[in-house]
N, C-alpha and C positions, 0 to 999 in steps of 0.2 A: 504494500500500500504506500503512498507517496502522499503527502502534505506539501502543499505552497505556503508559504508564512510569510510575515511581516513580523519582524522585532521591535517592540517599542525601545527610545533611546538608551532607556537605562536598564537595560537588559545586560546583567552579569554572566548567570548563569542559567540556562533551561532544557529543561525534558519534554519526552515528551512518556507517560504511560498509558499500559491497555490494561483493563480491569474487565473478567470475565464477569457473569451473571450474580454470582456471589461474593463480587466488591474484593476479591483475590488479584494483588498485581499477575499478570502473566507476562508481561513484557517491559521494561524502561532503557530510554534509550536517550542518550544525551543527543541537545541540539545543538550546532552549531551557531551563535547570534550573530553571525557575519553573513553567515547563509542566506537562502530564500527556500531551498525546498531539500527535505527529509525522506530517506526512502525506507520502509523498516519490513522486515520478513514475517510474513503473518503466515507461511505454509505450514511451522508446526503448530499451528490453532487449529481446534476443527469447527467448525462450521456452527456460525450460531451470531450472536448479539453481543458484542462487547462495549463496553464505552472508554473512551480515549479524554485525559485529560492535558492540558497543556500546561507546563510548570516554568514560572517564570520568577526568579529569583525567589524559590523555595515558595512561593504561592501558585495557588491553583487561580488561572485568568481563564480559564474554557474548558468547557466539557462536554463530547457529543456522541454520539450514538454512530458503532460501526460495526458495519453486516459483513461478516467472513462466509463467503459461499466458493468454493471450488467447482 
């Protein structure tokens, strides 16, 4: 799965995590704040509803809903 992003200015340090159905991380993966887009490997997930949080200098700024189907 891939993310485009924008980093606000004072952007230190961010993640990004995947949280399966029962609020368990399954994935975190540091962002790059220099960057614009993230690519992260969701093939060992299987198939279902996860939700992805965005972590921006140890706060959570977004959080949305993502469908893993093979």
């Amino acid at each position: 799965v891939s993310f485009d992003y924008d980093m606000p200015f004072n952007a230190q340090t961010a993640s990004v995590a995947i949280y399966n159905m029962m609020g368990q991380e399954v994935i975190r993966q540091d962002v790059n704040v220099d960057g614009s887009r993230l690519d992260i490997n969701v093939s060992d997930l299987t198939d279902g509803i996860y939700f992805y949080s965005l972590i921006v200098n140890n706060q959570v700024v977004k959080t949305n809903k993502l469908v893993v189907s093979k």
